[in-house]
Every structure is written in C-alpha cells, then in structure tokens.
C-alpha positions in Angstrom: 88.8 88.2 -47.4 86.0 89.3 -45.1 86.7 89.1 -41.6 83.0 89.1 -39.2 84.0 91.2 -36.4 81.8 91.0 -33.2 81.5 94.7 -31.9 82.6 96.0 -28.0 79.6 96.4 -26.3 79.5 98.9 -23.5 77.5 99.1 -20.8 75.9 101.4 -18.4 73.8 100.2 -15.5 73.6 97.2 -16.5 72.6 97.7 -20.4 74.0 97.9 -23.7 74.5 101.6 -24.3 77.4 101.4 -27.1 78.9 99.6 -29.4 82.6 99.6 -30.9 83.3 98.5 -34.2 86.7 98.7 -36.7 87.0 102.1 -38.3 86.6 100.4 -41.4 83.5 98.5 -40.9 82.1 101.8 -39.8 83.5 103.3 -43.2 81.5 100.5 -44.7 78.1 100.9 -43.1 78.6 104.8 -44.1 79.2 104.1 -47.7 76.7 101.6 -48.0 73.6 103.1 -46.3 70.8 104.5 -48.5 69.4 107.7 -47.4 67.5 110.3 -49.5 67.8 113.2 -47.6 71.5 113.5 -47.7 73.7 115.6 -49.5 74.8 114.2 -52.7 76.3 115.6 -55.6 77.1 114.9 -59.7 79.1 116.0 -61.9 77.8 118.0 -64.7 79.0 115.4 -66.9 77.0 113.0 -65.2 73.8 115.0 -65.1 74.4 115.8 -68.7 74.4 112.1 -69.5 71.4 111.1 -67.3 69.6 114.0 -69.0 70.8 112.7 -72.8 69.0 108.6 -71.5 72.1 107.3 -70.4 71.5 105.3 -67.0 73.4 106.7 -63.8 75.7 103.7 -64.0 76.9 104.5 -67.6 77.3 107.7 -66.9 79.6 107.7 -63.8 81.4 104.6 -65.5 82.1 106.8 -68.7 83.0 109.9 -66.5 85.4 108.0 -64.4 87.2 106.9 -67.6 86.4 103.2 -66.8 85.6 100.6 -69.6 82.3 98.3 -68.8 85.0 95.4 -68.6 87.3 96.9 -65.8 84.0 98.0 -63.7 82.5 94.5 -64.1 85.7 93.1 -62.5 86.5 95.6 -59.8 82.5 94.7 -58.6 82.5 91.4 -59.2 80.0 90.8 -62.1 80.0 90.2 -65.9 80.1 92.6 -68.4 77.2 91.2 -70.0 75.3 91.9 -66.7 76.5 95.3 -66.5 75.8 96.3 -69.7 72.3 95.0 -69.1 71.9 96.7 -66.3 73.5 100.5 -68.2 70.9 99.8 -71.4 68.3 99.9 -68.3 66.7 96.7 -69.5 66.4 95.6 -65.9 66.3 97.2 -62.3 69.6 96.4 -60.0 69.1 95.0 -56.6 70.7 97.1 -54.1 73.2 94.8 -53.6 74.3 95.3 -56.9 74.3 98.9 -56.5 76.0 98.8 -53.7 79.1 96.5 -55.1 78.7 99.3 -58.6 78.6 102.2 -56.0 82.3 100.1 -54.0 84.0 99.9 -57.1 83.8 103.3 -58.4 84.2 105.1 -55.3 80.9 106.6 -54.8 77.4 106.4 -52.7 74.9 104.5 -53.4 72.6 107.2 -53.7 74.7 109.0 -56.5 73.5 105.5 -58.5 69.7 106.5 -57.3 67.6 107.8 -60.3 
C-alpha cells in the first residue's frame, strides 16, 4: 500500500526554503523522472534487438529473462496489453512506462526510443 507523506518544510526568514521527504519517496521521484540529457546505458543485447525491430520493452523483457506474463504482473497490466504495446501497435503513456520501467528495474528513459 501507498502511504501520501506530507514533506518537512523548512524555513528561513520566514519562507519555505527546503523540503524533507522519505528516502524512498525521493528514490521514487529519481527513478521516475524523464530526462534526456542523462546518462543512460543498454546492453548490447538490447541495442542489438532494437536494431533487429524489436521494441525497447521486448527487448529488456527478453534480456532480463522475464516471460511477457511475469512482467505483466510485476507492473500491474495484462499480457495482452503488453504484448500490444512490444508488437508497437500502439504508443504507452508514460505512466505505463513508468510501471514497465518499476518492474524491471530500470529508468524510464532506457524504455525511450
């Protein structure tokens, strides 16, 4: 379950100047942010895939060993959806790359074509 956590706010002279949040919440904002100037890498398997026509998400699912049913659970979706999404026959939401990018233990940006 989620917990909402209202951050510390701390203040000098009078104004916000900080705010504290749970290590993990900040873990979260981290994994979760889209940036495309950052350093990201993939594998060689991965970029070999891509390269072949495989989607991004097929190819880090397949070089992570996982089967399109044990990544649909792990991010909360049905296969059907994700194999959808891997035979590129529609664009994800970044939602949806976000709970793909959670569940395999990755950035977002590494599911960024």
């Amino acid at each position: 379950m989620s917990v909402h956590i209202d951050p510390q706010i701390i203040k000098q002279n009078g104004k916000p100047a900080f705010a504290v949040i749970p290590w993990n919440e900040y873990q979260k904002l981290l994994h979760n942010q889209i940036s495309y100037e950052s350093d990201i890498w993939f594998p060689n398997e991965v970029v070999k895939a891509n390269v072949r026509g495989d989607s991004l998400i097929k190819a880090w699912r397949e070089y992570l060993k996982l089967t399109q049913a044990e990544l649909a659970s792990k991010a909360g979706m049905k296969q059907s959806a994700l194999a959808r999404l891997e035979s590129n026959a529609i664009n994800p939401r970044k939602s949806t790359l976000m709970k793909l990018a959670e569940a395999m233990g990755i950035k977002v940006d590494q599911l960024i074509d």
